[in-house]
Backbone as CSV, one residue per row, in Angstrom:
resi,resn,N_x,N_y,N_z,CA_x,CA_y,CA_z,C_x,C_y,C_z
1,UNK,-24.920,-7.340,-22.613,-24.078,-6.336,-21.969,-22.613,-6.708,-22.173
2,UNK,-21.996,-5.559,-22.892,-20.585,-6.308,-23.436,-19.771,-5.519,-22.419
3,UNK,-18.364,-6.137,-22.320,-17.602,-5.563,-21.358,-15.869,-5.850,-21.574
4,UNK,-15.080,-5.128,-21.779,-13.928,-5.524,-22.118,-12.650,-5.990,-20.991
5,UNK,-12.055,-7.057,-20.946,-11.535,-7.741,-20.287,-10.099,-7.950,-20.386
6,UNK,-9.090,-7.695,-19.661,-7.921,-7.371,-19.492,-7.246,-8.761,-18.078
7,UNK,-6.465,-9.307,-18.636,-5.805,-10.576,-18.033,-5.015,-10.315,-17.741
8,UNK,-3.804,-10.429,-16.585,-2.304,-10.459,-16.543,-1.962,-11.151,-16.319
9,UNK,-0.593,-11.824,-16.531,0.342,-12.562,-16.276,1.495,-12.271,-16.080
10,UNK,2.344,-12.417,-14.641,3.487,-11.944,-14.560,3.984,-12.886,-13.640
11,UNK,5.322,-12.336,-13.410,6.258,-12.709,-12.602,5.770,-12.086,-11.181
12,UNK,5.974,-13.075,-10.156,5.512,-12.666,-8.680,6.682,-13.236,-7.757
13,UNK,7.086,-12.208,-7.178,8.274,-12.420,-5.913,7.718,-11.768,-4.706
14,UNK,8.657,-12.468,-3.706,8.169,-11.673,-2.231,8.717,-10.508,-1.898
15,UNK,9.064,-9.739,-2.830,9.553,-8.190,-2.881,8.339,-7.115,-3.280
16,UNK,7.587,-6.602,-2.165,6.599,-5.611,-2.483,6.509,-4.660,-3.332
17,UNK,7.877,-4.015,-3.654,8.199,-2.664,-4.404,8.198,-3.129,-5.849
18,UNK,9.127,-4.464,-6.065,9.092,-4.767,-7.234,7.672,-5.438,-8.287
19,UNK,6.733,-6.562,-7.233,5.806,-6.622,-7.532,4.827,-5.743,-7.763
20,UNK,4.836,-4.489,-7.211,3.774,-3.027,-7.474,4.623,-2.427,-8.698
21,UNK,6.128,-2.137,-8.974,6.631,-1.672,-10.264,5.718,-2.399,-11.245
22,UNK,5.466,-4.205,-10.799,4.987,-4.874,-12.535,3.955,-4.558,-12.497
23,UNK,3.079,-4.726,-11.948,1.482,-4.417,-11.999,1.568,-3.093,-12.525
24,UNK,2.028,-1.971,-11.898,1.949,-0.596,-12.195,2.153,-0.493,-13.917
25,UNK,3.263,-1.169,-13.945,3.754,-1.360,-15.655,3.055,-1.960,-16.732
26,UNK,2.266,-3.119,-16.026,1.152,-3.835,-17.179,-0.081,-2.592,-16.962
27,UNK,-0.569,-2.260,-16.296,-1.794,-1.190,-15.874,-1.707,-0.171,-16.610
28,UNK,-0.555,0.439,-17.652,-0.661,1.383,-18.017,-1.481,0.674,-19.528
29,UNK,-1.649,-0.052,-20.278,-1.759,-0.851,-21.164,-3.489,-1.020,-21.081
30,UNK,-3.843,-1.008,-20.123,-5.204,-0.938,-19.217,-6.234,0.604,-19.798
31,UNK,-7.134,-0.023,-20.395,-8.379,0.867,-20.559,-9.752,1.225,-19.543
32,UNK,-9.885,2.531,-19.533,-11.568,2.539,-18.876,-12.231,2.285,-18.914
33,UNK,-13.078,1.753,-17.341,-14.099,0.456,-17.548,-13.767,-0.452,-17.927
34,UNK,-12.432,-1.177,-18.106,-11.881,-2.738,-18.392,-12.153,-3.311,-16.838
35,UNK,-12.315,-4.495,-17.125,-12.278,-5.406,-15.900,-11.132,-6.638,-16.134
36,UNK,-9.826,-5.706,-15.120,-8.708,-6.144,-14.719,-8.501,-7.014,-13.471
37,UNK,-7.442,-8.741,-14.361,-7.476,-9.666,-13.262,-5.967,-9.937,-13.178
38,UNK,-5.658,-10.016,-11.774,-4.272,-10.297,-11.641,-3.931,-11.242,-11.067
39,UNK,-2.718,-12.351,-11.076,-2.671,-13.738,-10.476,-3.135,-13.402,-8.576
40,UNK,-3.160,-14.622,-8.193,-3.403,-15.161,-6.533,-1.436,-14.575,-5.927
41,UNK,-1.809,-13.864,-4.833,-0.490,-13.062,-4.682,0.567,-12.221,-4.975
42,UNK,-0.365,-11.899,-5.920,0.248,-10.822,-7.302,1.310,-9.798,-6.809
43,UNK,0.715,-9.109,-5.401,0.949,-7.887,-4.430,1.863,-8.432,-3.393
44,UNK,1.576,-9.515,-2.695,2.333,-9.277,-1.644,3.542,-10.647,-1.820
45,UNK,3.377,-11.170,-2.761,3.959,-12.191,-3.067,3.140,-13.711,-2.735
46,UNK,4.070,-14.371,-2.926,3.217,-15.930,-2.816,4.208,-16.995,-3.243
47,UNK,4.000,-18.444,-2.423,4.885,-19.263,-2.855,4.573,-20.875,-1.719
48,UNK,5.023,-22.021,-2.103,4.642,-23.399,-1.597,5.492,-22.685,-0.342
49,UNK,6.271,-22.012,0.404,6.957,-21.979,1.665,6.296,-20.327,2.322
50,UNK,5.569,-20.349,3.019,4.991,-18.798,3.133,6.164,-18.320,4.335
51,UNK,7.112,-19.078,4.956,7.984,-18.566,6.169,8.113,-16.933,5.784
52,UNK,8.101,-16.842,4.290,8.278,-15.149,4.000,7.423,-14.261,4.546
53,UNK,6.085,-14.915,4.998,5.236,-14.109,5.753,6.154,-12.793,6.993
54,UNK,7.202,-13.731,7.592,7.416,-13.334,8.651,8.077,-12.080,8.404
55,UNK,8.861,-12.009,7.225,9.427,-10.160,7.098,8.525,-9.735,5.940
56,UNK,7.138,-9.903,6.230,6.516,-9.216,5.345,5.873,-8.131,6.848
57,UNK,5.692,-6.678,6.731,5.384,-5.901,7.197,4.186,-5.615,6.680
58,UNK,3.598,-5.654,8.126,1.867,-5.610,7.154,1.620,-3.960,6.596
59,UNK,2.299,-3.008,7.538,2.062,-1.436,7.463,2.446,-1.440,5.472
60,UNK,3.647,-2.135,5.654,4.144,-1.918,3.942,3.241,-2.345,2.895
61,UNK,2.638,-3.413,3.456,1.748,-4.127,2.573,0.383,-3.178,2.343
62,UNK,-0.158,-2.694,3.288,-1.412,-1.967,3.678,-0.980,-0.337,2.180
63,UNK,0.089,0.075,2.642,0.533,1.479,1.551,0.490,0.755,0.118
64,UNK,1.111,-0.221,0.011,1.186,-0.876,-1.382,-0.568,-0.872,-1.864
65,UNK,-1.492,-1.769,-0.732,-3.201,-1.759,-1.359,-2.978,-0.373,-1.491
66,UNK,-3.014,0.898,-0.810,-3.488,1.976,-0.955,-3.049,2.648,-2.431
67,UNK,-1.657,2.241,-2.570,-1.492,2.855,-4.043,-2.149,2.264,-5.193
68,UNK,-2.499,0.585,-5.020,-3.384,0.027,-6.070,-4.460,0.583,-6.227
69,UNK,-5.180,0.934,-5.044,-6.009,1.515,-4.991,-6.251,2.631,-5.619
70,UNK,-5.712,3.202,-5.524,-5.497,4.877,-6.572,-5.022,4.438,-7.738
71,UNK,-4.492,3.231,-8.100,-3.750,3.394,-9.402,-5.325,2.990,-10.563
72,UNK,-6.344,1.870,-9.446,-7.375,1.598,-10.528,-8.414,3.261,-10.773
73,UNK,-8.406,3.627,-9.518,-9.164,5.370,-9.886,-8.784,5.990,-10.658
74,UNK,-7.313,5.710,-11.166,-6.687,6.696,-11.645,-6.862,6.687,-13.122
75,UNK,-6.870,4.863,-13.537,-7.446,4.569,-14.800,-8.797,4.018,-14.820
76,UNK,-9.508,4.200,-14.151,-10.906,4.210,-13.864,-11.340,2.610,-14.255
77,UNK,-10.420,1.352,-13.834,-10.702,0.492,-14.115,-11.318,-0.497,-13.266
78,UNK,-11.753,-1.487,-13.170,-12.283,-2.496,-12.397,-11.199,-3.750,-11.912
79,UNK,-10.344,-3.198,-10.913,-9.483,-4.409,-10.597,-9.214,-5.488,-9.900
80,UNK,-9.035,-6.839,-10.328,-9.083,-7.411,-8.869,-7.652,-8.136,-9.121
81,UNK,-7.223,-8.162,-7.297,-6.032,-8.479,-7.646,-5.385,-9.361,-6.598
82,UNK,-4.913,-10.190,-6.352,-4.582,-11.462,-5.041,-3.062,-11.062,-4.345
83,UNK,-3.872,-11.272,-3.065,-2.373,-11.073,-1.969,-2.755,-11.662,-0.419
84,UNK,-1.600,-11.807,-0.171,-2.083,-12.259,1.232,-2.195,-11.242,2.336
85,UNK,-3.478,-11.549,3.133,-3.677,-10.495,3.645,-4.211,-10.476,4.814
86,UNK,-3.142,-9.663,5.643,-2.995,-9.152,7.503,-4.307,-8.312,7.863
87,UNK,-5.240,-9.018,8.828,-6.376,-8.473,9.458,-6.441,-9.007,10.917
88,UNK,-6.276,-7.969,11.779,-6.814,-8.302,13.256,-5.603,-9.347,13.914
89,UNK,-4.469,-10.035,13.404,-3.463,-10.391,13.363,-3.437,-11.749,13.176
90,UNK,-3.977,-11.936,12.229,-4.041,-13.115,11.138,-3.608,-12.653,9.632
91,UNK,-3.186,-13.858,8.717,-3.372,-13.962,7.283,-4.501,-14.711,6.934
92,UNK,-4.789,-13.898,5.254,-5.987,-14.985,4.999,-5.046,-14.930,3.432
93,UNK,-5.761,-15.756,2.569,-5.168,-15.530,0.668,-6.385,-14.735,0.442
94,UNK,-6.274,-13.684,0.034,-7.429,-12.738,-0.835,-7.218,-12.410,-2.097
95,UNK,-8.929,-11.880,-2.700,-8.373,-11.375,-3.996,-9.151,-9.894,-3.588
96,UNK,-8.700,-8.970,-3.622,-8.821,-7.228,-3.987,-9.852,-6.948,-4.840
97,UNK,-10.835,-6.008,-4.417,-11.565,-5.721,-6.054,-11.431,-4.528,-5.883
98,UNK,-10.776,-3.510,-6.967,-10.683,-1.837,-6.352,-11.767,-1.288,-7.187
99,UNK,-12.782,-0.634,-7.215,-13.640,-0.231,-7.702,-13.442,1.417,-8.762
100,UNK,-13.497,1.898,-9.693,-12.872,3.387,-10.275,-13.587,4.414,-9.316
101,UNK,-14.599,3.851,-8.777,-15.196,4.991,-7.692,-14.268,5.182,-6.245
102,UNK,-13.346,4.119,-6.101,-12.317,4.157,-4.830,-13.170,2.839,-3.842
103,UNK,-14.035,2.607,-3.860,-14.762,1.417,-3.155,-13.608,-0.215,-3.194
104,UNK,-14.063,-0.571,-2.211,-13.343,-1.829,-2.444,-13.660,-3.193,-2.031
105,UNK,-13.641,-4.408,-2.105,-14.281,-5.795,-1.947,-13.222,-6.420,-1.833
106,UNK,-13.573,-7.765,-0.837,-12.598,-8.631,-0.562,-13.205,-10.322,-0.289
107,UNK,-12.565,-10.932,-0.570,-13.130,-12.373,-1.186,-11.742,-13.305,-0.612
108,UNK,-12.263,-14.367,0.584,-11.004,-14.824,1.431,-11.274,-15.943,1.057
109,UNK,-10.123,-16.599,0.482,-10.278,-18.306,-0.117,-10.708,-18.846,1.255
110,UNK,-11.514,-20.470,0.956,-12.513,-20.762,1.824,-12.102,-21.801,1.696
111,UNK,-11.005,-22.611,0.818,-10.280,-24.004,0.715,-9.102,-23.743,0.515
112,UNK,-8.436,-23.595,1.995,-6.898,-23.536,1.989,-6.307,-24.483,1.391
113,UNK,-4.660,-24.737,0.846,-4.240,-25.607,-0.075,-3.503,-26.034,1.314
114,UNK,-2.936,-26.939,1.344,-1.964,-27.928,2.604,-1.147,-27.000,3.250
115,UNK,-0.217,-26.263,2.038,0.717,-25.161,2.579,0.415,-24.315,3.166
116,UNK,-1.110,-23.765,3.167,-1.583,-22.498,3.707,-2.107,-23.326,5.077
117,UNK,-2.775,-24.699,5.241,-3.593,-24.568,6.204,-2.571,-24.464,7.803
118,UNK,-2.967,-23.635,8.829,-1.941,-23.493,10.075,-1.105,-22.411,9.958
119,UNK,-1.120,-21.533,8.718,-0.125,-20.651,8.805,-1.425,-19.374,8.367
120,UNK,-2.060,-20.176,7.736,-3.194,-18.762,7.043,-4.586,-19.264,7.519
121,UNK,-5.460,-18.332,7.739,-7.116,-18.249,7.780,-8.086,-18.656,6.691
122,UNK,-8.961,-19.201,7.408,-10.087,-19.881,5.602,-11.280,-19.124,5.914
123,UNK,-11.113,-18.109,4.832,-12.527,-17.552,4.620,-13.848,-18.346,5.235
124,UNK,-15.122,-17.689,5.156,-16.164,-18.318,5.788,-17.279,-18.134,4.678
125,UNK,-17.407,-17.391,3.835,-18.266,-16.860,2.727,-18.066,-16.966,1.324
126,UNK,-18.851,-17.279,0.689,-19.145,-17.830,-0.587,-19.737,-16.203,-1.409
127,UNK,-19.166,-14.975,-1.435,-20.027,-14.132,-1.986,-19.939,-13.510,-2.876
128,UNK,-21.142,-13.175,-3.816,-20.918,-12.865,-5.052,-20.870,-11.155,-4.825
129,UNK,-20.339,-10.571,-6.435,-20.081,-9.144,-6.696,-20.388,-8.445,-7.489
130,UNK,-21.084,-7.602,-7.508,-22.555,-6.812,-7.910,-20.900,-5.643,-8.491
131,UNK,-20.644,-5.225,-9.930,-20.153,-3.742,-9.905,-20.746,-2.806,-11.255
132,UNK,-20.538,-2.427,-11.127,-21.123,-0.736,-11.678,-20.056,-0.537,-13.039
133,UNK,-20.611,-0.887,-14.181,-20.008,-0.654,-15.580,-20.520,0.582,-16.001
134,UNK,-20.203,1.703,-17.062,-19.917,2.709,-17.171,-21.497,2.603,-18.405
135,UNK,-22.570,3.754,-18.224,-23.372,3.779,-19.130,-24.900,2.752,-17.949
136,UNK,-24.448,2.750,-16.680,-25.138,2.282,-15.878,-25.503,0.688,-15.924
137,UNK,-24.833,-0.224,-16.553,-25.580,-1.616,-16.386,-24.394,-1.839,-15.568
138,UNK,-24.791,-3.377,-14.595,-24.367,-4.014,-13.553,-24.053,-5.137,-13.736
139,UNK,-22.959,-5.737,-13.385,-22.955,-7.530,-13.651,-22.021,-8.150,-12.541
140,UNK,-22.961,-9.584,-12.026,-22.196,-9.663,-10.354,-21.540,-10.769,-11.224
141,UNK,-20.507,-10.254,-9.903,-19.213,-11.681,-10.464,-19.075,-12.827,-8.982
142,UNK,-18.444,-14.065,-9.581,-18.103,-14.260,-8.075,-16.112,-14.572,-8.360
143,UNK,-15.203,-14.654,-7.507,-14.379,-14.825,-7.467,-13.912,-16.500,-6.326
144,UNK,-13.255,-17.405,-7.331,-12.295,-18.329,-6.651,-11.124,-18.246,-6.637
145,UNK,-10.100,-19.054,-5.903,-8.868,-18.486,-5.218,-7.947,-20.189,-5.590
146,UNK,-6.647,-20.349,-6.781,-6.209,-21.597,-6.922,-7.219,-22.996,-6.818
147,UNK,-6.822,-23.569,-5.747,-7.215,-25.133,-5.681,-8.498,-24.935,-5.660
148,UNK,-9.116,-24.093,-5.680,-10.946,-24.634,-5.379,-11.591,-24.109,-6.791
149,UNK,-10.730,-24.267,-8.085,-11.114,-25.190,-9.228,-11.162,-26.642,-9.183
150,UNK,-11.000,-27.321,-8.023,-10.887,-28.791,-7.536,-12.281,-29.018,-6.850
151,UNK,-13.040,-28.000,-6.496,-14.209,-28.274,-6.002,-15.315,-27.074,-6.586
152,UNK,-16.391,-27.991,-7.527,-16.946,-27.359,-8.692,-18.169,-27.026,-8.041
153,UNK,-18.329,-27.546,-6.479,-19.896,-27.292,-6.195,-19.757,-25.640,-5.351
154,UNK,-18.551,-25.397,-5.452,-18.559,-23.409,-5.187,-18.949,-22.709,-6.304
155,UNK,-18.396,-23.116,-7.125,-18.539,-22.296,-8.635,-20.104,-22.107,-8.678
156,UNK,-20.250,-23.336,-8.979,-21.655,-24.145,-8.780,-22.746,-22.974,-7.764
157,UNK,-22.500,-22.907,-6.708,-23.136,-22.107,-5.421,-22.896,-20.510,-6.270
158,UNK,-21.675,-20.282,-6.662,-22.130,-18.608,-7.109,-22.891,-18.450,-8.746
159,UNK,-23.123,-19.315,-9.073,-23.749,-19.541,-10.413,-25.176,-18.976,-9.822
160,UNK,-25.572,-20.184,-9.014,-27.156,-19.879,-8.474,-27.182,-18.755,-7.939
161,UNK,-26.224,-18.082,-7.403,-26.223,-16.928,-6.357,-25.978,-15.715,-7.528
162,UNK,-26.326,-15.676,-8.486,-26.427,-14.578,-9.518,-24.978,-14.426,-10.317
163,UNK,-23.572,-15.216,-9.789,-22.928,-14.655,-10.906,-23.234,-15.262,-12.134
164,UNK,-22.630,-14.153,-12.718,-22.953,-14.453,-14.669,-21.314,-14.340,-15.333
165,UNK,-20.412,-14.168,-14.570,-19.005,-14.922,-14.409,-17.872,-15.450,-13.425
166,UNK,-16.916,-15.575,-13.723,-16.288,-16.371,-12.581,-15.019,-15.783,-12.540
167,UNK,-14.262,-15.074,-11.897,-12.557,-14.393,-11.911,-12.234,-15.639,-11.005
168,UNK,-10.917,-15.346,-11.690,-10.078,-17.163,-10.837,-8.702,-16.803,-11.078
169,UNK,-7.972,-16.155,-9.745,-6.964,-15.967,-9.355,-6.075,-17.015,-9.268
170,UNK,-4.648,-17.703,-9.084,-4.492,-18.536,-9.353,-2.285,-18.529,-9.309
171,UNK,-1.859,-19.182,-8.610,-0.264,-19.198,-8.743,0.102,-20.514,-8.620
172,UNK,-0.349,-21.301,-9.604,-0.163,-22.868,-10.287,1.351,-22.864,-10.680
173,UNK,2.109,-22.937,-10.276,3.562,-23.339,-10.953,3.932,-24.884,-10.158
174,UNK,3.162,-25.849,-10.490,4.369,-27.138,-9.801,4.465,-28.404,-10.961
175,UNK,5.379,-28.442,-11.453,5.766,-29.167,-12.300,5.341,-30.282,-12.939
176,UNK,5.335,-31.135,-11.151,4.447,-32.050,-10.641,3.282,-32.929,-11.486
177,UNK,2.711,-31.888,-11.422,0.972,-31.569,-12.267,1.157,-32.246,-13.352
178,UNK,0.295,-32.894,-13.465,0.628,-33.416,-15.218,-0.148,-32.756,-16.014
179,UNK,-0.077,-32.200,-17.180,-0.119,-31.472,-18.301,-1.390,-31.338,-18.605
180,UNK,-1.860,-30.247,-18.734,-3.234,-29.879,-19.342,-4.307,-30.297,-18.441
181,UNK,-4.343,-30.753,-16.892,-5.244,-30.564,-15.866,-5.890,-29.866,-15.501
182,UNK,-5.618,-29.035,-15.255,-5.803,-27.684,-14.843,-6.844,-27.141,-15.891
183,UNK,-5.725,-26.660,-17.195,-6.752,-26.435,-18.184,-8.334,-26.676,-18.265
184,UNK,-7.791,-28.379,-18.663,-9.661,-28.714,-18.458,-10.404,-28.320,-17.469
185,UNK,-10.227,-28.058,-16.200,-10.437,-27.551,-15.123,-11.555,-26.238,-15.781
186,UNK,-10.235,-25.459,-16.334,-11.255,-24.483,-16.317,-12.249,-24.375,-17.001
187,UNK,-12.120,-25.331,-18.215,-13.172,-25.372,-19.338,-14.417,-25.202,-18.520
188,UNK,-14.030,-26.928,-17.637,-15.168,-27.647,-17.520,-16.150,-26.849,-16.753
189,UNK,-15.049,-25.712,-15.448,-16.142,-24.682,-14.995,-17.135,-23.909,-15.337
190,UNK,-16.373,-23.092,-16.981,-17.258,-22.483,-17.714,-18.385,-23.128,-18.691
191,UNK,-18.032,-24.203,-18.682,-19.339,-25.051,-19.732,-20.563,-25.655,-18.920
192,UNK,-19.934,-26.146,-17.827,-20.925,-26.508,-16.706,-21.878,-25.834,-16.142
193,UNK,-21.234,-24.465,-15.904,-22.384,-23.207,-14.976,-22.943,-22.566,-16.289
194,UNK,-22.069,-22.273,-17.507,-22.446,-21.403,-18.731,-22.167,-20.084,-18.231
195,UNK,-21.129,-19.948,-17.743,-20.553,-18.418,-17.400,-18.957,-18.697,-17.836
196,UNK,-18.898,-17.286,-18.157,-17.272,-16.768,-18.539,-16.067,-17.171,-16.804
197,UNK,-15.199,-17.626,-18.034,-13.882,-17.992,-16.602,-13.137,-17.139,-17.135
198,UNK,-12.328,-16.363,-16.113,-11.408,-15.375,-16.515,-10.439,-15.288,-15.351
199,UNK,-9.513,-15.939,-16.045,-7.878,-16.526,-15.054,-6.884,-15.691,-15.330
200,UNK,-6.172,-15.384,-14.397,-5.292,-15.403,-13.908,-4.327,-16.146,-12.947
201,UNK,-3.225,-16.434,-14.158,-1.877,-17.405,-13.612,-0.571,-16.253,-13.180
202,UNK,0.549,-17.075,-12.533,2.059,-16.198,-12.403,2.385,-16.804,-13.373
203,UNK,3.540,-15.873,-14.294,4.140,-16.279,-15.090,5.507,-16.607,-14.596
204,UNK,5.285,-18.495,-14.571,6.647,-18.900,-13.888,6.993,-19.891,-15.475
205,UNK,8.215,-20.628,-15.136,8.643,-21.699,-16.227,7.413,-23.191,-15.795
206,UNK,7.109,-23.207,-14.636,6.605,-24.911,-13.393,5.345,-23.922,-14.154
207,UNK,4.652,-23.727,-14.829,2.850,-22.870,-14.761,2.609,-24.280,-15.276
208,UNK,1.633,-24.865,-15.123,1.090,-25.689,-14.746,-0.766,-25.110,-15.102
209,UNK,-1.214,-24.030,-15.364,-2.422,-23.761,-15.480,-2.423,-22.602,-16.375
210,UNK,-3.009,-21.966,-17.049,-3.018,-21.260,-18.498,-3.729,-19.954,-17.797
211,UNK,-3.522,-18.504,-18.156,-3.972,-17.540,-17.905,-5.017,-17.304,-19.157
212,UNK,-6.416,-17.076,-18.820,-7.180,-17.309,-20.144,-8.444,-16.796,-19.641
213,UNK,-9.171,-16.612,-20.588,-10.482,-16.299,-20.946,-11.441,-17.289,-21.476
214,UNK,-12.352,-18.112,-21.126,-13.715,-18.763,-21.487,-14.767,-18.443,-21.789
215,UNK,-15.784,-18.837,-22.630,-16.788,-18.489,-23.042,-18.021,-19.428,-22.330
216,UNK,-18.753,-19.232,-22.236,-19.942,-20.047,-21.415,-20.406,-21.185,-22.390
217,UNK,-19.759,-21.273,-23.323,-19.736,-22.442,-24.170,-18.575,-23.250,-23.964
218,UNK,-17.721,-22.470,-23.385,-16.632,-23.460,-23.119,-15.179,-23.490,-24.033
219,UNK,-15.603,-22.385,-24.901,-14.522,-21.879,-25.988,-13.712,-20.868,-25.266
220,UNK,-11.976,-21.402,-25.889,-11.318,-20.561,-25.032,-11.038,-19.052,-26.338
221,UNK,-11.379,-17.786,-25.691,-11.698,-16.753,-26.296,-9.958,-15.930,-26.413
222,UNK,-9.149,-16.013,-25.441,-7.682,-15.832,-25.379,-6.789,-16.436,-24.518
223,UNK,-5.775,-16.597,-24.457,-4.687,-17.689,-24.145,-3.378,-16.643,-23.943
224,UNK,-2.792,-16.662,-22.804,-1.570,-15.635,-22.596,-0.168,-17.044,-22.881
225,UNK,0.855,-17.134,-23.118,1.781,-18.388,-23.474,2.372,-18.495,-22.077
226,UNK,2.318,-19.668,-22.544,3.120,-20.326,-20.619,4.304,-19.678,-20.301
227,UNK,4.586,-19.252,-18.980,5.796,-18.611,-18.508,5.912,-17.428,-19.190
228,UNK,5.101,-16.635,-19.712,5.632,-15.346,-20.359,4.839,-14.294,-19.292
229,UNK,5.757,-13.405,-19.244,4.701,-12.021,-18.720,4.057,-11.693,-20.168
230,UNK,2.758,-10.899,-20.045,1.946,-10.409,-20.815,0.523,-10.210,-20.532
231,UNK,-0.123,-9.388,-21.330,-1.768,-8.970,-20.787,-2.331,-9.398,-22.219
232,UNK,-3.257,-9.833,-21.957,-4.166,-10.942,-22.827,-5.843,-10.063,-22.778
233,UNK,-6.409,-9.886,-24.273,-7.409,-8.871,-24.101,-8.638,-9.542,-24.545
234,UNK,-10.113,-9.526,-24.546,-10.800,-9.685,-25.236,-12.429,-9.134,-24.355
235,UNK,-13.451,-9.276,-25.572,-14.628,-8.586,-25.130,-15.436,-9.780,-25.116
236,UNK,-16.027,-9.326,-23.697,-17.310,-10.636,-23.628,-18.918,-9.932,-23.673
237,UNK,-19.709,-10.793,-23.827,-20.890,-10.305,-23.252,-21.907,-11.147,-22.729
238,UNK,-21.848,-10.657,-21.507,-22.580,-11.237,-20.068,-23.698,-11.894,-20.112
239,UNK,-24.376,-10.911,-21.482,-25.855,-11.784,-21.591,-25.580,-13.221,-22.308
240,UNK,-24.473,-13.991,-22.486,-24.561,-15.379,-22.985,-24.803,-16.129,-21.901
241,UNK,-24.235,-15.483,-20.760,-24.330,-16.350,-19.620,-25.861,-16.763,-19.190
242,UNK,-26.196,-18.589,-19.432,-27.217,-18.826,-19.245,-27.469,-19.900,-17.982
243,UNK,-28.894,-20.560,-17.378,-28.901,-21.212,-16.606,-29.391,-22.741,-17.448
244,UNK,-29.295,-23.040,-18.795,-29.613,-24.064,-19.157,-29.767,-25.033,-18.431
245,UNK,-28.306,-25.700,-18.602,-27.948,-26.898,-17.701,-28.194,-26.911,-16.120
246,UNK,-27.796,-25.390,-15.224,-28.093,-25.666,-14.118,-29.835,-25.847,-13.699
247,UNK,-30.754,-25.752,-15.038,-31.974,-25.932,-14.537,-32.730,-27.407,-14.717
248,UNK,-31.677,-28.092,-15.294,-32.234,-29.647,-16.103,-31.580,-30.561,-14.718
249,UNK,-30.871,-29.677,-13.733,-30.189,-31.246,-12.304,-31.269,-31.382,-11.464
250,UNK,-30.781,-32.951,-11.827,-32.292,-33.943,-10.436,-31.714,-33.553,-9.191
251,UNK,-32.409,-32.484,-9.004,-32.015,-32.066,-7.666,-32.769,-33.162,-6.398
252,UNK,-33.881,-34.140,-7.034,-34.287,-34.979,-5.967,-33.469,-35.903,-5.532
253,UNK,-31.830,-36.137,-7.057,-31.491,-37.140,-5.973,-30.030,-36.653,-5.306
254,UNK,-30.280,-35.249,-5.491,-28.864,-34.697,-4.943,-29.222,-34.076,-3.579
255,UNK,-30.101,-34.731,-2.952,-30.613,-34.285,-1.112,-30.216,-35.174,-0.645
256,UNK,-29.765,-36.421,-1.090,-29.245,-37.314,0.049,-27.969,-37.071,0.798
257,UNK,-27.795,-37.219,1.708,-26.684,-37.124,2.769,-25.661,-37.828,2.847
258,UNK,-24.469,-37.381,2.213,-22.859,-38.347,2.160,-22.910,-38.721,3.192
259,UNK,-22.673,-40.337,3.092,-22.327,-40.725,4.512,-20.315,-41.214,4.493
260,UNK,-20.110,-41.190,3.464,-18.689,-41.472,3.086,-18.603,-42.888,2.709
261,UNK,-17.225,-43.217,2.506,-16.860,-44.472,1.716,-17.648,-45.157,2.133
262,UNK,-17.996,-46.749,1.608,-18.806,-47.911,1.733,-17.742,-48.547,2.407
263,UNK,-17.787,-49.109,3.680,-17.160,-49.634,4.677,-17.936,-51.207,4.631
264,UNK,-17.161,-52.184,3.999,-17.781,-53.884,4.134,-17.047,-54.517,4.958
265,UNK,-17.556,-55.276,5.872,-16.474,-56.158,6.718,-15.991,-57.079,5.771
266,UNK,-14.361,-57.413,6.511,-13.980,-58.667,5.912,-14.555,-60.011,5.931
């Protein structure tokens, strides 16, 4: 089941109007039935200091989803797209899935990064996403959110749980990082489970992690260039995605119970 795949990379500020101009602007570039991914905060902005939360207006934020919303109906595409997001009077980090039928899904990171924890909410659910490709076949995805490419036994959990790829939202800019971490990161996700990784980074100068496409072999299929805005294209097909490797783990000796570090007296 082949399916064509549409990446972005852009510039992300805490200005709502301007961040919906770029998206709106890469989206026209956007084909029917593509399955469109946009960085972690794409919409409402994002950044290591969230104090911006506080003149973010959630009503403004809420009209902004609604026009994304219409903008994927409008090109009948499959979008998902990251922002932070006001419910019941909390934040959580989400990623958006707008469906071309107007339907919509939401996926709340479940491993806050340091900066988020106390200011934002941690998801509780690990769940995968069943959508509706054009000509009637189906293919569930699951979605991760930045740092929890740092913890492979989620990926891992939506592998078994039927996805047959992985969207990975993502606003990596810290300098910090030493070079090509990340990267392997993602390889290692897609070679490990044998499902497609399909990232989305911000395009800052500090990117620190590559906006890209994987193959369940672990081959990278397209590459957007560091710090550039641009949309990065290519066609996958779902049926490579296999359970080889996840069916060969000694799962007898992975029941034992962490007890944590080995503690020896002096």
């Amino acid at each position: 089941m082949k399916a064509s795949i549409a990446i972005a990379q852009l510039p992300i500020t805490w200005d709502l109007h301007r961040n919906l101009a770029a998206i709106s602007s890469l989206l026209t570039d956007t084909r029917p039935d593509e399955i469109v991914v946009l960085p972690e905060g794409a919409l409402s902005g994002y950044g290591t200091d969230l104090s911006s939360l506080d003149h973010l207006p959630p009503s403004s934020l809420a009209l902004a989803t609604d026009r994304l919303a219409k903008l994927a109906r409008d090109r009948a595409i499959h979008l998902f797209c990251g922002t932070l997001l006001h419910e019941h009077g909390v934040w959580s980090n989400a990623a958006l899935y707008f469906a071309p039928d107007g339907s919509r899904w939401t996926y709340r990171k479940i491993n806050l990064a340091m900066n988020e924890r106390g200011r934002l909410v941690a998801g509780s659910e690990l769940p995968t996403l069943p959508i509706q490709l054009s000509g009637g076949e189906s293919v569930t995805l699951g979605v991760q959110i930045c740092r929890e490419i740092r913890f492979p036994e989620q990926w891992q959990h939506l592998a078994e749980h039927g996805a047959q790829a992985f969207i990975y939202l993502t606003h990596a800019a810290n300098p910090t990082e030493p070079a090509g971490v990340w990267r392997s990161h993602l390889i290692s996700r897609a070679a490990e489970n044998q499902r497609f990784v399909l990232a989305a980074n911000v395009a800052d100068p500090g990117q620190h992690c590559p906006s890209m496409a994987i193959s369940p072999r672990g081959e990278v299929l397209a590459e957007a260039p560091a710090g550039q805005t641009a949309l990065i294209r290519t066609t996958v097909d779902f049926d490579e995605s296999a359970d080889w490797y996840l069916g060969q783990r000694r799962q007898d000796l992975l029941k034992s119970t962490y007890r944590g570090p080995a503690h020896h007296p002096r």
